[in-house]
C-alpha positions in Angstrom: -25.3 48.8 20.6 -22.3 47.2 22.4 -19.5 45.4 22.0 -19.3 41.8 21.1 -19.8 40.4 24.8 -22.6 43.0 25.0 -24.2 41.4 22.4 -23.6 37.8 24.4 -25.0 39.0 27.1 -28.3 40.0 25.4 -28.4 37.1 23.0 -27.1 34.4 24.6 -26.8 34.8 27.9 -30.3 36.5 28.7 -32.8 33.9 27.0 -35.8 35.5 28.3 -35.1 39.1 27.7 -37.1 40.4 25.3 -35.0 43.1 23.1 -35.1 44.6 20.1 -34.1 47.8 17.9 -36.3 49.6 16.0 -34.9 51.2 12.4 -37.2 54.1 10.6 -37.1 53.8 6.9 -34.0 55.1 5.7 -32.6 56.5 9.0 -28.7 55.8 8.3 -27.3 56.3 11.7 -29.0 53.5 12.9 -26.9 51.6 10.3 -23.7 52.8 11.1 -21.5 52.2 14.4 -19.6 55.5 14.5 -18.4 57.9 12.2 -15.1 59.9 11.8 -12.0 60.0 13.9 -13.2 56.8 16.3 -13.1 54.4 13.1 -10.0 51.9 12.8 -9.2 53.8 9.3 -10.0 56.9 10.8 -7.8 56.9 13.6 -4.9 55.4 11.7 -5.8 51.6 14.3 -4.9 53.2 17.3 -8.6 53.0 18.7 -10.2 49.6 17.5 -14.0 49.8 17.3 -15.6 47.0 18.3 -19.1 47.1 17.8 -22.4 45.1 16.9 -25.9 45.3 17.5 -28.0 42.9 19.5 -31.4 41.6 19.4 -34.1 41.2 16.5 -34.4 43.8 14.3 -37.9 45.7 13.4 -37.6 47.7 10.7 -39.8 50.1 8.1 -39.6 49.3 4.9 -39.7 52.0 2.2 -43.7 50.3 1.2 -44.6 51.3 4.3 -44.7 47.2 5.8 -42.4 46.1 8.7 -39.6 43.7 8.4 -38.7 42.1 11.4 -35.0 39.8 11.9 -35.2 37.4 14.8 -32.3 38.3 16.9 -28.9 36.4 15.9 -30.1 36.2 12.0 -28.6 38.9 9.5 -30.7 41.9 8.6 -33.8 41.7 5.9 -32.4 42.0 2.4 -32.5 45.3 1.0 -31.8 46.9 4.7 -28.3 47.9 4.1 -28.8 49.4 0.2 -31.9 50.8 1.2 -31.3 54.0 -1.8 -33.4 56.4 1.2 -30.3 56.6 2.9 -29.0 58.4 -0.2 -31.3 61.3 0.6 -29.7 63.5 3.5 -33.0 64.9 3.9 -35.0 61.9 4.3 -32.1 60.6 6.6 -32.7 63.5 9.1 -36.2 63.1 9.0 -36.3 59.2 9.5 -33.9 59.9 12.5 -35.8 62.6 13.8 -38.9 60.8 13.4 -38.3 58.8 16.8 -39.5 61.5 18.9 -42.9 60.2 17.4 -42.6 56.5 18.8 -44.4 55.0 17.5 -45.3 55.3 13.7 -48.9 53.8 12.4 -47.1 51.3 10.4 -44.8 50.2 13.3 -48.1 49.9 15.4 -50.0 48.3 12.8 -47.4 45.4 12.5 -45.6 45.1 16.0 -43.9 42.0 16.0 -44.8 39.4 19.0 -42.8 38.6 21.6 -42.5 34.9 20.0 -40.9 36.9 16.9 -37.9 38.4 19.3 -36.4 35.0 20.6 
């Protein structure tokens, strides 16, 4: 997560770089930039936010498969309405649930490195 020449310097200007971020499930925080006082209509614009993510995207879907966004495309469909992320519960636990990298399904289906570029 960066800014937008953060992003430039992963996706365009480092070809052979390999990156990616990896969403569990619902995990809403990985969705989201900031929160609060930091957002423009939080902060009333005095502190613009300028902020993207870089790379291709792997992400696990709620049937338990792996959808993966080459880096510069938009996200899968669904990824942003994904209705787990209306579950606070299940939103801690898919955020928690990095401290076990990597989950079965995540091994199961890791995308190649051809996938990421």
């Amino acid at each position: 997560m960066g800014d937008a020449a953060f992003r430039r310097g992963l996706d365009v200007d480092s070809p052979h770089l390999a990156y990616m971020r990896v969403v569990r499930g619902g995990d809403l925080f990985a969705r989201v930039p900031t929160s609060g006082f930091w957002l423009p209509a939080g902060n009333g614009g005095r502190f613009p936010v300028d902020y993207v993510h870089a790379g291709a995207l792997v992400w696990t879907q709620s049937d338990h498969t792996v959808a993966v966004a080459v880096r510069g495309a938009p996200p899968p469909p669904r990824f942003n309405s994904d209705l787990r992320m209306l579950n606070p519960v299940g939103v801690a636990r898919d955020h928690a649930g990095y401290a076990h990298f990597f989950p079965d399904e995540l091994e199961r289906a890791w995308p190649t490195a051809d996938l990421l570029r």
